[in-house]
C-alpha positions in Angstrom: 0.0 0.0 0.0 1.0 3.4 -0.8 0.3 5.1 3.0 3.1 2.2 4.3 5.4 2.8 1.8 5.2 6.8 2.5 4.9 6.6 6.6 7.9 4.5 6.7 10.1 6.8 3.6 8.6 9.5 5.4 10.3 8.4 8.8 13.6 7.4 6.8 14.0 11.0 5.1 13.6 12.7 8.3 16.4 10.7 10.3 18.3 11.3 6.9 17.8 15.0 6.9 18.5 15.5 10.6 21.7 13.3 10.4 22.9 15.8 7.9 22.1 18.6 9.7 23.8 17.4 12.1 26.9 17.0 10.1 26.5 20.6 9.1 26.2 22.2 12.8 29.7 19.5 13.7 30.9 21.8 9.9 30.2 24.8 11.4 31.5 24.7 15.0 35.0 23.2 13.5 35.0 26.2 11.0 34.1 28.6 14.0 37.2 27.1 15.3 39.4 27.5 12.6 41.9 30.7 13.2 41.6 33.4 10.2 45.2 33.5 10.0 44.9 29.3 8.6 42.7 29.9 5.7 42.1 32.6 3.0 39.3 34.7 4.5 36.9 34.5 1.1 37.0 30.7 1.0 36.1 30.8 5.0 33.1 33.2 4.5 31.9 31.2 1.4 32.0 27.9 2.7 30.4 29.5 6.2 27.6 30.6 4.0 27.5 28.0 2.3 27.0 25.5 5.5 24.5 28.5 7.2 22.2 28.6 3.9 22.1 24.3 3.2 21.7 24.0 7.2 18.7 26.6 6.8 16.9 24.2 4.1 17.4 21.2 5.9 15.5 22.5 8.7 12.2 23.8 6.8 12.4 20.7 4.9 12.6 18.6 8.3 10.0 20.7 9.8 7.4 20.3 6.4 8.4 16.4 7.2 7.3 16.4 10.5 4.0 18.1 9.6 3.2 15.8 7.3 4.0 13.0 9.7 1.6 14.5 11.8 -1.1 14.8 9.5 -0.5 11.3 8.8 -1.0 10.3 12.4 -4.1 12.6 12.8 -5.7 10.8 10.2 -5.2 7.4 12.2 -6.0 9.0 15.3 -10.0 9.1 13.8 -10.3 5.8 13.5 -11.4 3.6 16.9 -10.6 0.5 18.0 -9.8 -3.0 15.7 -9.7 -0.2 12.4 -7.2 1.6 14.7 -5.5 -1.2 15.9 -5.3 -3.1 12.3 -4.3 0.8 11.0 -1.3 1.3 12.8 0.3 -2.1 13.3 0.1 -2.0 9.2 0.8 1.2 8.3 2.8 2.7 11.5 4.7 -0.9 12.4 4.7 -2.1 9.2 3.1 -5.2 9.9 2.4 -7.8 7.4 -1.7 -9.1 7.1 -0.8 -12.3 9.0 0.9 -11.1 12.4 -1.9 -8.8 12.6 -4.7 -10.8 12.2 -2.3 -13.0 15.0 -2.1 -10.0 17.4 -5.6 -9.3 17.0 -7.1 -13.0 17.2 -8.8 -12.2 13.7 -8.4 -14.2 10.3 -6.5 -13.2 7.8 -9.2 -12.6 5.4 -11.2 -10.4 8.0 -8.2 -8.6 8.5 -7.2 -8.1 4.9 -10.8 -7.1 4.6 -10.7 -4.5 7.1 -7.6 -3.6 6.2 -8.6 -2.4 2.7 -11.2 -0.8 4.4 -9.1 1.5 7.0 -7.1 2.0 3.6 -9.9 3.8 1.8 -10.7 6.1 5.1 -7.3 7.1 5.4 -7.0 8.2 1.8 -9.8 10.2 2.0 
């Protein structure tokens, strides 16, 4: 399904954007430490700009992440009980049809079939 596929990438690109934000702010503090006097001034203040600006993008692309990972999680937060419960073991754990319908004490059909089912509410 498409909404597993995306919550999980979704999760993955924001521990992927963070880590290299982080790499940038560990960039900048070793070029705050860096005397003027050890490298050309120009290439200093370019590359400083350089890590301020792509450290700046990161963060509103983290933060339009997030949203959207909330938005995600509001949308599972409508449905109540076995749809909830069959929602996010699939789409939040990952979960394939049979451990749930094993957590659940449900068949697999009825789960697939509610599954399908929560799949259709949550596109909406």
């Amino acid at each position: 399904m498409l909404f597993i596929s995306t919550y999980q990438d979704l999760l993955r690109e924001i521990e992927i954007y963070q880590s290299r934000l982080e790499d940038l702010y560990r960039e900048d503090y070793a070029l705050r430490r860096i005397e003027y006097n050890n490298i050309d001034l120009n290439i200093y203040v370019d590359r400083k700009h350089k890590v301020n600006n792509e450290a700046a993008i990161l963060q509103s692309i983290i933060e339009d992440k997030k949203e959207t990972q909330k938005q995600l999680l509001e949308k599972l937060g409508k449905l109540e009980g076995l749809e909830y419960q069959i929602a996010y073991k699939r789409f939040v754990e990952g979960k394939s049809i049979n451990q749930i319908a094993e957590e659940v004490k449900y068949s697999d059909s009825y789960v697939t079939k509610k599954s399908a089912e929560v799949g259709k509410k949550i596109k909406k």
